[in-house]
C-alpha positions in Angstrom: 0.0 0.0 0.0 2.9 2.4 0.7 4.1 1.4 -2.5 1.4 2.3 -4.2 1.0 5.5 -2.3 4.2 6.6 -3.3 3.5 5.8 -6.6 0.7 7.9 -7.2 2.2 10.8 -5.3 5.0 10.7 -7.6 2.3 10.3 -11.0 0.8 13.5 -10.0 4.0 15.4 -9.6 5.3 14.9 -12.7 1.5 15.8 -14.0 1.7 18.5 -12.2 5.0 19.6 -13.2 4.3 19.4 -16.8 1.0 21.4 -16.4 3.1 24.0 -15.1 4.9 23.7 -18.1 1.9 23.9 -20.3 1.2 27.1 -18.1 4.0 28.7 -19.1 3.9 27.5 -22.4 0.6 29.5 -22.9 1.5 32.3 -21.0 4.3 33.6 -23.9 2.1 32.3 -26.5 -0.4 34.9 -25.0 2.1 37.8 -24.7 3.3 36.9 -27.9 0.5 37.5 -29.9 -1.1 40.2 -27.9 2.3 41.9 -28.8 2.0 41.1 -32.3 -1.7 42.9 -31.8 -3.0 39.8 -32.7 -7.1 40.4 -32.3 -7.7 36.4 -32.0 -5.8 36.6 -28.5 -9.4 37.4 -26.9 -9.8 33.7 -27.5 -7.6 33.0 -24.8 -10.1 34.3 -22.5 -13.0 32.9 -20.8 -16.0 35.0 -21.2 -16.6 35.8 -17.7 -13.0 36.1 -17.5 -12.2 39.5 -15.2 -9.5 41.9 -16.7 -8.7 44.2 -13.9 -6.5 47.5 -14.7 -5.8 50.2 -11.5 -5.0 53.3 -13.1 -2.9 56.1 -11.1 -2.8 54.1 -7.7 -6.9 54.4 -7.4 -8.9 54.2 -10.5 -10.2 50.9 -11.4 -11.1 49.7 -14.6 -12.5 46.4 -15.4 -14.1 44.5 -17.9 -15.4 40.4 -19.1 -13.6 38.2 -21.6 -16.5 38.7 -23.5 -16.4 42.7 -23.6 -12.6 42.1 -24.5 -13.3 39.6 -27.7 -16.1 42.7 -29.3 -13.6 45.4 -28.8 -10.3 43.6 -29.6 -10.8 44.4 -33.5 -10.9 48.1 -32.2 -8.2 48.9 -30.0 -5.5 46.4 -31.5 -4.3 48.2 -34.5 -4.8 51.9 -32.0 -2.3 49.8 -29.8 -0.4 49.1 -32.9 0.4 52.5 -33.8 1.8 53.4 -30.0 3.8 50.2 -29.7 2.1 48.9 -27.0 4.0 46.2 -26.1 4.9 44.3 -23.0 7.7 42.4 -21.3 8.0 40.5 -18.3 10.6 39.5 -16.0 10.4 37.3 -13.0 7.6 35.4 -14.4 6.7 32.1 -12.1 3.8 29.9 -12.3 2.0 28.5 -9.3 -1.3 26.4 -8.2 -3.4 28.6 -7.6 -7.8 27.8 -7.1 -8.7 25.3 -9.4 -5.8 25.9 -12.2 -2.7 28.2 -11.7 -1.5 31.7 -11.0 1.1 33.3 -13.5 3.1 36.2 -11.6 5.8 38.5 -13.1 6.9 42.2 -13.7 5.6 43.7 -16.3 6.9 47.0 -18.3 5.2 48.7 -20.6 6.9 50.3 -23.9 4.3 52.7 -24.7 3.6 54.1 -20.8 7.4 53.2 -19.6 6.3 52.0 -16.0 6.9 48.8 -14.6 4.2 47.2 -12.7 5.6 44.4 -10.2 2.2 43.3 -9.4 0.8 42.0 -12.3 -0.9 38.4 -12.6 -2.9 35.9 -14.7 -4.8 33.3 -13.5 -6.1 30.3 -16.0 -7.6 27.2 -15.6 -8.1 24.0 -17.3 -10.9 24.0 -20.2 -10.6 20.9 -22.5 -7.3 20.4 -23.5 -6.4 23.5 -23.4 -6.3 26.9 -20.7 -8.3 29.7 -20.7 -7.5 32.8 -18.6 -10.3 34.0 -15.4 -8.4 36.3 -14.4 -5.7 39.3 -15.3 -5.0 41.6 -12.7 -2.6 44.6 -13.7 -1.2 48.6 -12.7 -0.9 51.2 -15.0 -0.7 55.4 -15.2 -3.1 57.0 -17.2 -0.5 59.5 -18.5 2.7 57.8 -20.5 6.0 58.4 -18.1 8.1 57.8 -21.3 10.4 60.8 -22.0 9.7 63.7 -24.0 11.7 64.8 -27.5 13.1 68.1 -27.4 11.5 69.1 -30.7 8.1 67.5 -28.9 8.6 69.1 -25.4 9.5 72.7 -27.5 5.8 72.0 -29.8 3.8 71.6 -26.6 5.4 74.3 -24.4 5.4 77.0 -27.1 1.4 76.0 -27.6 0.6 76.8 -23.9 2.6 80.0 -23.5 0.1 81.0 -26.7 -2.7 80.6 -24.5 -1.9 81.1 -20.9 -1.8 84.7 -21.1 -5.6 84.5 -22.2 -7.0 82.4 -19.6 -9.4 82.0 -18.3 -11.4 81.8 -21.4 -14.7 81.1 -22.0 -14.8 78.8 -24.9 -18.9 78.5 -24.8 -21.9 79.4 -22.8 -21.0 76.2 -20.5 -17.5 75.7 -21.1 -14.5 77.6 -19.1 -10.6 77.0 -20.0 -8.6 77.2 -16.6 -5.7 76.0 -17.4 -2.9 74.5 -19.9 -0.4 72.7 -18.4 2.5 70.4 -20.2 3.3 67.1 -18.2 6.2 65.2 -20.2 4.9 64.4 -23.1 1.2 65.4 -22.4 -1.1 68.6 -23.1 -3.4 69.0 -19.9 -6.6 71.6 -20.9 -8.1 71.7 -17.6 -11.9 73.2 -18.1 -14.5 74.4 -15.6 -18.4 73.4 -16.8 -20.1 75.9 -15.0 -23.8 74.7 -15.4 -23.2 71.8 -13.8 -22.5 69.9 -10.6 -21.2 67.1 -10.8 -24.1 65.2 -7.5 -26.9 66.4 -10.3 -25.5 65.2 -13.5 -25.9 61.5 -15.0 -22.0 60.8 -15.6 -23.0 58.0 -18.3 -24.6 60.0 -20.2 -21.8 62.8 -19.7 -19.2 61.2 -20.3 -19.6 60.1 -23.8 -20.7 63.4 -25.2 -17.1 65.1 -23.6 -15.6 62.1 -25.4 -17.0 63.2 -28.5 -16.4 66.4 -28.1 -12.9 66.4 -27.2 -12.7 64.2 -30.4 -13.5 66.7 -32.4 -11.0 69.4 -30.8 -8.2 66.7 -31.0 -8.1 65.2 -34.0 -10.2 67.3 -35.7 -7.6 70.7 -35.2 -4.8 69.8 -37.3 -1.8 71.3 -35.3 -3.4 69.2 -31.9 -3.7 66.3 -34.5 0.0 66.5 -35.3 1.6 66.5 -32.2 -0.7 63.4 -31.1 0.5 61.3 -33.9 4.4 63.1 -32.9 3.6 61.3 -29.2 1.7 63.7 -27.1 -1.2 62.5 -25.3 -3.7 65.7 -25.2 -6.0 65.4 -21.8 -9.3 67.6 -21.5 -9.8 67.7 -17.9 -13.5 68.2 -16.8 -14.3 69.6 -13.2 -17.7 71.2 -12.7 -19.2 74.2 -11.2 -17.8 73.6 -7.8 -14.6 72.2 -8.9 -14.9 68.6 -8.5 -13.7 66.4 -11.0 -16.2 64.8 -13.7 -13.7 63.3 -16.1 -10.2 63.2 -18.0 -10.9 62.6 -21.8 -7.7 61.3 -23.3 -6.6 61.1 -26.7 -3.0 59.2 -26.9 -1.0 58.4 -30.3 -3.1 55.7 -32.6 -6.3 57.6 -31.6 -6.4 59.9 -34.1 -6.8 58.9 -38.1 -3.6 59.4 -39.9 
């Protein structure tokens, strides 16, 4: 009986050490192809999956496997024009629930931050893995550093406009402030008609997105420097001055 105890102890270790293998195996196909903005890497995921992002320390964005696979089309060739890559150092794969736990340091190329607390967690589904869970850190604002010839553009187009400030751009809409951040272009604007306690944000948000659309890509000199790497931030706060939104627009976002 010991024998056989033995023996089965030692079956499941070397299953369990070649799952681990498989693991990893699937973990660098999966970086692989999402850095070759491959669109079919939403496949990997379960539909319930959770991708997790925490943005600036606080902010947390999440969405489903299944959100992921419809939007994949969409923001893989916008992360193909900023080189959104990642590598990851330090990577280990443990049991962890029902499957395993992928841990490693990530850095990204188009933000350049490193985020030590990144993980992945899969299980089993056929013969295969799928991933339930992804779990990362990230700065909404790139850290990477500026060009000269960049850094001169977007200084040179906020001392144009600082000295008229404030300035009311429309009968709801107050410019503050223009601020340069590395390599981004903060507009930081005041909506004086509204608080922010009164206001539905979902139905807010999406009209500043298109609106700041317009402004960004639709003004030619704002246009250039995005494509040149800027990221240009409209920065919302409302009659009392509490924040109601940042509306990015990053290089890839805007047509070429």
């Amino acid at each position: 009986m010991r024998f056989l105890m033995l023996a089965l102890l030692a079956i499941a270790s070397v299953a369990h050490a070649a799952d681990k293998d498989d693991v990893h195996e699937f973990f660098d196909n999966l970086v692989e192809r999402t850095n070759a903005f491959d669109a079919g890497v939403a496949n990997l995921y379960s539909p319930d999956a959770r991708i997790i992002a925490v943005v600036d320390g606080g902010d947390i964005v999440e969405i489903s496997g299944s959100q992921l696979k419809q939007i994949a089309n969409q923001v893989m060739p916008i992360a193909k024009k900023r080189g959104d890559t990642n590598t990851y150092k330090k990577v280990k794969v443990s049991p962890h629930g029902e499957g395993f736990r992928v841990t490693g340091v990530r850095f990204s190329a188009a933000k350049c931050v490193t985020d030590p607390n990144y993980h992945l967690d899969v299980v089993r589904h056929d013969k295969s893995w799928l991933v339930i869970e992804e779990y990362g850190e990230t700065v909404s604002l790139s850290q990477c550093k500026t060009s000269k010839k960049l850094a001169a553009s977007l200084n040179a187009l906020r001392d144009g406009i600082v000295p008229h400030l404030p300035l009311d751009l429309d009968a709801d809409t107050r410019l503050e402030a223009v601020e340069v951040v590395g390599p981004a272009l903060i507009y930081r604007q005041r909506l004086h008609t509204i608080a922010a306690a009164e206001t539905d944000m979902q139905k807010l948000v999406p009209a500043l997105r298109q609106i700041g659309y317009q402004n960004a890509c639709g003004l030619q000199q704002i246009k250039t420097l995005i494509n040149e790497g800027a990221t240009v931030r409209y920065q919302y706060i409302d009659r009392n001055g509490a924040k109601l939104a940042n509306v990015d627009f990053a290089p890839g976002f805007c047509p070429s």
